[in-house]
C-alpha positions in Angstrom: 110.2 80.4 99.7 111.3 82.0 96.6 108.0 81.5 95.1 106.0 83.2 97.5 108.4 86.3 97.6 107.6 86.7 93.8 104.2 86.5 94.2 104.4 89.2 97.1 106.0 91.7 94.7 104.0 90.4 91.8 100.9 91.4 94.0 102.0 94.7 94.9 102.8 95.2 90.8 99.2 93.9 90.2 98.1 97.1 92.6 100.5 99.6 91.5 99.7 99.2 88.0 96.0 99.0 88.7 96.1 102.1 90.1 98.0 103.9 87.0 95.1 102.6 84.7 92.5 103.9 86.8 94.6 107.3 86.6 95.1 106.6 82.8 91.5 106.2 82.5 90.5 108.8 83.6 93.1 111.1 82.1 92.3 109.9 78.6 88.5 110.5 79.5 89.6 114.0 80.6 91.8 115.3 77.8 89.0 113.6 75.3 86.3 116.5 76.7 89.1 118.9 76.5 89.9 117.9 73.0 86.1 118.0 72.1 86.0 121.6 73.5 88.9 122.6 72.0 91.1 123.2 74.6 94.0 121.0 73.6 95.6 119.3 70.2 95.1 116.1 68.7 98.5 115.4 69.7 98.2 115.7 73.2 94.7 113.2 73.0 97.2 110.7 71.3 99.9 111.0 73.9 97.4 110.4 76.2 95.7 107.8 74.4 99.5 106.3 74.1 99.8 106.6 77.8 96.6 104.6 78.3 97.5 101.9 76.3 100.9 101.6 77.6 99.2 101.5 81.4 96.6 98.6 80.2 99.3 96.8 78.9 101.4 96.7 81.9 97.9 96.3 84.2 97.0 93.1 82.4 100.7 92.1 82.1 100.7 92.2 86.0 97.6 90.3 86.1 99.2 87.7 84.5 102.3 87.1 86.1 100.1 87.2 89.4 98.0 84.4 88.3 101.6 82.5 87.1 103.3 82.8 90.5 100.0 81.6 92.5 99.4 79.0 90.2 103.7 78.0 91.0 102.5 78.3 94.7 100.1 75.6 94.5 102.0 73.3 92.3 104.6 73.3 94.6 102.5 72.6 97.7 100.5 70.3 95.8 102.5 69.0 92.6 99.4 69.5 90.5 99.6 72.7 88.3 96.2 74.3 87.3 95.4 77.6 87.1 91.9 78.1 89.1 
């Protein structure tokens, strides 16, 4: 029971760290045309740039431990431990 409770919240991780990539994404695409025109520092890019980074990390982190606790799932149902 445990198992499927941590791949509940590792689901709703997956999404919530989707979505602040998407966001990240876009803000890094953002501040890089503002940058281009001028309109803010090379400093700000790189925090944003930092930001995005940061956020993929955590998206693909998510990802990950997604995969793990559906993988546990089925290895407990089945006692055969594959990831597909």
């Amino acid at each position: 029971m445990q198992a499927i409770n941590d791949s509940k919240v590792a689901y709703k991780k997956y999404d919530a760290s989707r979505s602040a990539f998407e966001f990240a994404q876009k803000s890094l695409d953002a501040d890089q045309l503002k940058f281009q025109y001028g309109k803010i520092s090379a400093n700000e890019v790189n925090t944003t740039k930092n930001s995005f980074i940061a956020s993929q990390s955590d998206f693909i982190k998510s990802k990950y431990e997604l995969l793990f606790s559906q993988a546990l799932i089925k290895f407990y149902q089945s006692n055969i431990f594959s990831l597909d």
